[in-house]
C-alpha positions in Angstrom: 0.0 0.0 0.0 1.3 3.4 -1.2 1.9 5.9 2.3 -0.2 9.1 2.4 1.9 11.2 0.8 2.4 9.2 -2.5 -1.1 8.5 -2.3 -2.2 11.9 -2.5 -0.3 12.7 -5.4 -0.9 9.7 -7.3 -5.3 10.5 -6.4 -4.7 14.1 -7.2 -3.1 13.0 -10.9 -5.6 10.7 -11.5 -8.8 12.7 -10.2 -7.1 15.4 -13.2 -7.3 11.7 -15.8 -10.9 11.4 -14.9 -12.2 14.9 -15.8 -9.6 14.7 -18.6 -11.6 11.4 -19.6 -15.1 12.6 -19.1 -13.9 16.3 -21.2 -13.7 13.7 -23.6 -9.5 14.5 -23.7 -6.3 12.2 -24.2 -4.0 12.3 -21.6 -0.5 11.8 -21.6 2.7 11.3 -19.2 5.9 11.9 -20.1 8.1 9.0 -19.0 10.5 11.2 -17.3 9.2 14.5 -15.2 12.5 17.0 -16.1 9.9 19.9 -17.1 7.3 19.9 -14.0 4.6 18.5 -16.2 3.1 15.5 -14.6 0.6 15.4 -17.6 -0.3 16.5 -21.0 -4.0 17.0 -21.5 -5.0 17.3 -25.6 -8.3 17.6 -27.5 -8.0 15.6 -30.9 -8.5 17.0 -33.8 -9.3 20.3 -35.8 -10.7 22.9 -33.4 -11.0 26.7 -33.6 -7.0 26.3 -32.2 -5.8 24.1 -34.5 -5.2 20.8 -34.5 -5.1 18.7 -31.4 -4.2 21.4 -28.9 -3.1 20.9 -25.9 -1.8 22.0 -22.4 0.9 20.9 -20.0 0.2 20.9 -16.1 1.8 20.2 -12.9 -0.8 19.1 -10.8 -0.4 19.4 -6.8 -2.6 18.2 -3.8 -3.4 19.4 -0.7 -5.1 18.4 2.4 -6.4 21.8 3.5 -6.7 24.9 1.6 -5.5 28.2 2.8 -8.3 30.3 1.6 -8.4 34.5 2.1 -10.3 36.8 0.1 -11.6 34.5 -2.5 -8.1 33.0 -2.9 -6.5 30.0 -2.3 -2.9 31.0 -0.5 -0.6 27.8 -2.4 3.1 28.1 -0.9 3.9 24.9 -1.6 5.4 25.2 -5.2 9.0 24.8 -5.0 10.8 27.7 -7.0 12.5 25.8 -9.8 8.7 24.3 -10.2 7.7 28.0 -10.2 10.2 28.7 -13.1 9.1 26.1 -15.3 5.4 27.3 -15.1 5.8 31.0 -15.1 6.3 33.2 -17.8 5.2 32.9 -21.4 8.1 31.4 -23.1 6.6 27.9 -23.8 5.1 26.9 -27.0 2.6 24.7 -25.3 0.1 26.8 -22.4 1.2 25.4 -18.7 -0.9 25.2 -15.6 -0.7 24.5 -11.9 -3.4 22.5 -11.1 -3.9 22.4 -7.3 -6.3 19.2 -6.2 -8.1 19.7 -2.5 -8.0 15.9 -1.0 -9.9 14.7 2.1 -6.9 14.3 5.0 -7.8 10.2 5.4 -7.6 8.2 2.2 -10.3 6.2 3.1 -12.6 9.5 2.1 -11.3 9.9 -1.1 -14.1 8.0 -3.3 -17.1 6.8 -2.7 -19.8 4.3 -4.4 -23.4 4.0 -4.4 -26.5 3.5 -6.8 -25.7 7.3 -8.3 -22.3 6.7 -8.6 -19.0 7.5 -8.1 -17.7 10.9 -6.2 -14.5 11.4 -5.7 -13.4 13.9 -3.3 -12.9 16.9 -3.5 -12.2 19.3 -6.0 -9.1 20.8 -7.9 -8.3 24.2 -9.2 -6.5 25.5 -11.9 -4.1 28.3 -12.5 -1.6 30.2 -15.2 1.6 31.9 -14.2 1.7 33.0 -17.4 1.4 36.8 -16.2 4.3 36.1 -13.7 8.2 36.6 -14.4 10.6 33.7 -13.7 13.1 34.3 -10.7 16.3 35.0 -11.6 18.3 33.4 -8.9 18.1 29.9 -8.1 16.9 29.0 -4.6 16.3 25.2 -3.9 15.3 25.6 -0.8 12.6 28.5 -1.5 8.9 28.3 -1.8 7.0 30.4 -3.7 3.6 31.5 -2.7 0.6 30.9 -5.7 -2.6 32.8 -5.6 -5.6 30.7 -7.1 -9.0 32.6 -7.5 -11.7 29.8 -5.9 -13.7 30.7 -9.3 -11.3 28.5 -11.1 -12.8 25.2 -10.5 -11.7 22.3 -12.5 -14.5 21.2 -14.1 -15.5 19.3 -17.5 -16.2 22.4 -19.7 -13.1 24.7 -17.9 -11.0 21.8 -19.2 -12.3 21.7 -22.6 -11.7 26.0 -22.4 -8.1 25.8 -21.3 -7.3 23.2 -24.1 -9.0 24.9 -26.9 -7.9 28.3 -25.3 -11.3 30.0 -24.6 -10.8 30.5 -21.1 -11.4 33.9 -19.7 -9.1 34.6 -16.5 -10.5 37.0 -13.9 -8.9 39.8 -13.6 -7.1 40.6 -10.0 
């Protein structure tokens, strides 16, 4: 059995698989993670965008949101995580995808005659508007503001890939 930690990631990647699935998406993994993308998320065939477009993410969980204002308070991206999503120097559109996860595992489905739920929701982010650091600092974290209006859901996926998302402003 996987411990917590490695369970939580691996349930946060895979909750991201599911809507990616249900968005009626392909999914991808590169079999090496040297570019913080833990998946590749692509629409197939001719849209408005092109062909097959697509967006890289680096998806993270957490147990309990920090939430202030209407934002959600990540400081858990590590800075040379940060400087592989930030900016606008990438030919393919990067997110941070930040998954909220019940603390016990045992919470994190559940079945009945309606369904499946899984628990409990993940939010989406670009750092495209923010500069790169210029000095490397392993140790630092750098803190992520997430409007709580960016819920991951079906159609928001279909609108990042295809580009049609609108970003609030603030």
């Amino acid at each position: 059995m996987l411990d917590q930690n490695n369970h939580q990631g691996k349930f946060g990647a895979d909750y991201v698989r599911v809507l990616a699935s249900a968005a009626g998406l392909i999914w991808s993994q590169d079999d090496v993670d040297l570019d913080a993308v833990d998946l590749c998320l692509k629409m197939p065939g001719r849209t408005m965008r092109g062909f097959s477009p697509r967006i890289d993410v680096q998806v993270k969980t957490v147990r309990k949101l920090d939430v202030g204002d209407g934002l959600i308070n990540y400081s858990r991206l590590s800075h040379d995580q940060f400087n592989k999503l930030a900016g606008t120097d990438f030919t393919v559109p990067r997110y941070l995808f930040v998954v909220h996860v019940p603390p016990n595992t045992a919470q994190y489905a559940d079945l009945s005659t309606y369904g499946l739920l899984l628990r409990h929701i993940g939010y989406y982010v670009s750092l495209s508007d923010r500069q790169p650091l210029s000095t490397s600092d392993p140790g630092r974290h750098i803190r992520v503001k997430i409007p709580l209006s960016n819920v991951l859901t079906v159609p928001s996926l279909r609108a990042l890939v295809t580009g049609n998302v609108v970003f609030p402003v603030g």
